[in-house]
N, C-alpha and C positions, 0 to 999 in steps of 0.2 A: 223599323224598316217596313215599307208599304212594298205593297203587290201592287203587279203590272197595272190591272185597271182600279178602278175607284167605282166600277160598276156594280151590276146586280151579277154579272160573274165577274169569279175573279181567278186570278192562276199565279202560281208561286211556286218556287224548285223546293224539291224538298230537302228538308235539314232546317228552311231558313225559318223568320218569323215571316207571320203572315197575319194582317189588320183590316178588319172586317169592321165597315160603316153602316148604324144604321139609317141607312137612309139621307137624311138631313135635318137627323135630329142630333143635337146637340146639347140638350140636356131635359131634364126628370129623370121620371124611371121608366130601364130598359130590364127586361128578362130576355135573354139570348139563349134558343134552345137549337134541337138540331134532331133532324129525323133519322132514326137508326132499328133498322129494320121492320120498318112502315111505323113505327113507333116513337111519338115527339117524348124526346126527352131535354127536359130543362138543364142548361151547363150552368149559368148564374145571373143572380140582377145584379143591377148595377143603379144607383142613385145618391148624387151629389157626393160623387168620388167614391162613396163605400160599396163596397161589392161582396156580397154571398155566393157561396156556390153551392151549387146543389149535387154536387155529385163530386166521389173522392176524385183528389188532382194530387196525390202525393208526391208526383215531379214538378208540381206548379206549371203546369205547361199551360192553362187558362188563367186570361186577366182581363184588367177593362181601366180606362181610364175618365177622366174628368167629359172628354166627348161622346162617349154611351159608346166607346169601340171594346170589341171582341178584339182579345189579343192573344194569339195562340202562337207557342212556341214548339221552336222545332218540329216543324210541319210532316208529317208522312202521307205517305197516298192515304195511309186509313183514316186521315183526317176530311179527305174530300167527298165533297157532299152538298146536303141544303141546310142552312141554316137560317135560324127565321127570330126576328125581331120584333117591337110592336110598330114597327113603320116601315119593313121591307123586309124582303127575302133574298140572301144572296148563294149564288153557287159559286161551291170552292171548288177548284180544278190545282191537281198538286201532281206537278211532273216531276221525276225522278231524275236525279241532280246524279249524272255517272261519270264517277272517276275513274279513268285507266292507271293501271299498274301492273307494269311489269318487273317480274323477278326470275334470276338464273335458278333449275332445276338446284335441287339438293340446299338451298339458303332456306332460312326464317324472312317471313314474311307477315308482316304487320300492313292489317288494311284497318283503314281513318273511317269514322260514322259522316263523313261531311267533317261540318266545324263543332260538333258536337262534343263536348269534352268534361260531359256530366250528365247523370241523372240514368233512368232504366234504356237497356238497349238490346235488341235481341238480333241477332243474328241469323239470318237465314240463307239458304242455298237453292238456284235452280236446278235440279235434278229431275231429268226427264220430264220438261216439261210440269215439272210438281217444285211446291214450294215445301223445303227441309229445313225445319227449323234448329241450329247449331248449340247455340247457346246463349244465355241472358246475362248480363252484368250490368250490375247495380253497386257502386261506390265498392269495387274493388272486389264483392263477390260473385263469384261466377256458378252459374247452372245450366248443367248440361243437357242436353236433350237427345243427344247421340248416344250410342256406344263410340267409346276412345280408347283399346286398352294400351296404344301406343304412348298415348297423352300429347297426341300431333295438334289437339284445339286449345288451345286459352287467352287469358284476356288479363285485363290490369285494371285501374285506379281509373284509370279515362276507360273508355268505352270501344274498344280496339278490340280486333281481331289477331290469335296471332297463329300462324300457322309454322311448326316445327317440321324442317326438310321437305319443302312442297315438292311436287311432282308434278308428270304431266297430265296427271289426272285432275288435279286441282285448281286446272283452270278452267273457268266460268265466270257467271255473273252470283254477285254477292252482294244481300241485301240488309241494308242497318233502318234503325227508325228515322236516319236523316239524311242517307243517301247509299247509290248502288254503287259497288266498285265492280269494274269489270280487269279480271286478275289474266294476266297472261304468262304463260310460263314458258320461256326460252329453253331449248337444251341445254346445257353442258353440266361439267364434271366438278363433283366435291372438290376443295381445298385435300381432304385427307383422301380421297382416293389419287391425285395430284403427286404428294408426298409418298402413298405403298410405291405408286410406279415409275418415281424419281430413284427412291430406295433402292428397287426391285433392278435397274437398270443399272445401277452402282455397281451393286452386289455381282451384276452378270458379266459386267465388266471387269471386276476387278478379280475374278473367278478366270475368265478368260485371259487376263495375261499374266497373272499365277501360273496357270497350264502353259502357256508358249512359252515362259521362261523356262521353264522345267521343261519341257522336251528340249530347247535350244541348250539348255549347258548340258545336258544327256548326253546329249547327239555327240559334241563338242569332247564330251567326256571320251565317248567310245574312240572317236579320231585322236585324241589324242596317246592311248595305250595301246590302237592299230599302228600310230606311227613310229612309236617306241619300241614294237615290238615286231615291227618290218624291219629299224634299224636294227637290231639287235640281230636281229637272221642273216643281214647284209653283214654285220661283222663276223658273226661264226662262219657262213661263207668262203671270205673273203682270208680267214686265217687257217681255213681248210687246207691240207697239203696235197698238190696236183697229184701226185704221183703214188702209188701204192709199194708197201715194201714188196720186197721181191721175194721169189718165189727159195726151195729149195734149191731145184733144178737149175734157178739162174745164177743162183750162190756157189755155186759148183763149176759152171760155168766161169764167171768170172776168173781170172786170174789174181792168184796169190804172189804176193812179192813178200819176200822174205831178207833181211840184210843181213848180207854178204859180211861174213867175219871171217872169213881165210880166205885167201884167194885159193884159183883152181881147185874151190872144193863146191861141187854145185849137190844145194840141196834140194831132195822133193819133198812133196807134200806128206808122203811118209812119214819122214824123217824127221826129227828134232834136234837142234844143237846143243849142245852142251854147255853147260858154264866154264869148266875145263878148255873148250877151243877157243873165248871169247878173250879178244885183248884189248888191250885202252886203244883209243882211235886218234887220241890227241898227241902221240908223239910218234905216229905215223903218218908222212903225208902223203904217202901212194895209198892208201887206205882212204885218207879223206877226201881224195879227187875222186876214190870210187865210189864213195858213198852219194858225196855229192851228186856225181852223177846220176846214179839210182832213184836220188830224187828228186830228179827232173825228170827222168822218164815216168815219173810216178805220177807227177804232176800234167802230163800231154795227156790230152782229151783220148 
């Protein structure tokens, strides 16, 4: 894949490949070097397809092909610069390729190098203004650069960032060897903190009409042993006798009736009849009209 221009500069996003001509030359031999730090250093020749390199490339990230081209792979800004051939001079200009991503507070969150999906990669962060560098991985092992004693940084097999329970502090811009992610982090609430106050709201519920059942048959309870025992008052009440016995002095008063067993013979209170005066009554019938009588007077109010 070729860069924007085919000129003496040139510009490419970073992550990508990016193919550097020299010139318009097409074949012999080419040496492709590159100035770094006011200082040319030679990357590799190149002639009739074989290429040398003069400096370690243990990710293979420099090649060259049959047309005396510089091919460099997965491009980062620390790539751009001047680079110089025996028949031109090109500058590389390498813009940063930024992905957005966004993730809910409290999730794992995985950020992508670009398309990069092999070879060394290092991770970095902008903090204040300053570049913090996170961690390195290289075919699945990772080194850290931070303190982690949470163990909220790691990475895998591909070249990934991952970040365990992000927060809102963790968003920024994040920098790989072949592209910047820019991470945003939305509010909201765990899955498990979700489920304590589903729980928590269960439990308070079902606390709460426990209690109002139990005050309601209470309640219920007390009414109904006031009611039974208001009924019960209403019958002792009710089988109370109005009237009080009477006195001495009324007993005295009252009149005594005593039955007449002899005529014109009137007895008082004194007095007592004898068994001796007493005669059968059934074969007297002027005796029993007066008994009878007696008690009917006995009987008028």
């Amino acid at each position: 894949m070729r860069g924007e221009d085919r000129g003496l500069v040139q510009r490419q996003k970073e992550g990508r490949i990016v193919v550097l001509h020299c010139g318009r030359l097409t074949n012999g031999k080419v040496t492709w070097s590159r100035d770094t730090n006011g200082q040319r250093v030679d990357i590799l020749t190149t002639h009739n397809e074989q290429t040398t390199k003069h400096i370690a490339d243990p990710d293979r990230r420099y090649g060259s092909g049959a047309n005396l081209v510089l091919t460099i792979f997965r491009v980062s800004q620390s790539d751009a610069g001047r680079y110089d051939c025996s028949a031109a001079t090109v500058e590389l200009s390498v813009t940063a390729e930024t992905l957005h991503q966004t993730e809910k507070e409290g999730n794992n969150v995985t950020l992508k190098c670009g398309r990069l999906t092999n070879g060394t990669v290092t991770w970095s962060r902008d903090t204040n203004g300053q570049r913090v560098d996170i961690l390195t991985t290289h075919n699945g092992e990772t080194t850290k650069h931070i303190a982690d004693p949470d163990r909220r940084y790691g990475s895998r097999k591909d070249p990934v960032l991952i970040i365990h329970g992000v927060s809102q502090s963790d968003a920024g811009r994040y920098d790989c060897s072949g592209a910047t992610v820019e991470l945003s982090v939305t509010s909201g609430t765990a899955l498990w903190k979700v489920l304590i106050i589903v729980a928590v709201s269960c439990l308070v519920a079902v606390a709460l009409v426990l209690f109002l059942w139990k005050c309601f048959y209470k309640r219920k309870a007390v009414c109904t042993v006031k009611q039974k025992q208001d009924h019960l008052y209403d019958c002792i009440d009710n089988n109370m006798p109005t009237t009080q016995p009477a006195s001495d002095e009324q007993n005295a008063k009252e009149p005594v009736y005593h039955l007449v067993t002899q005529p014109r013979v009137q007895i008082t209170d004194d007095q007592q009849s004898t068994p001796e005066a007493a005669e059968p009554l059934g074969n007297n019938p002027t005796q029993t009209e007066q008994v009878e009588q007696l008690y009917a007077k006995i009987k008028k109010p």
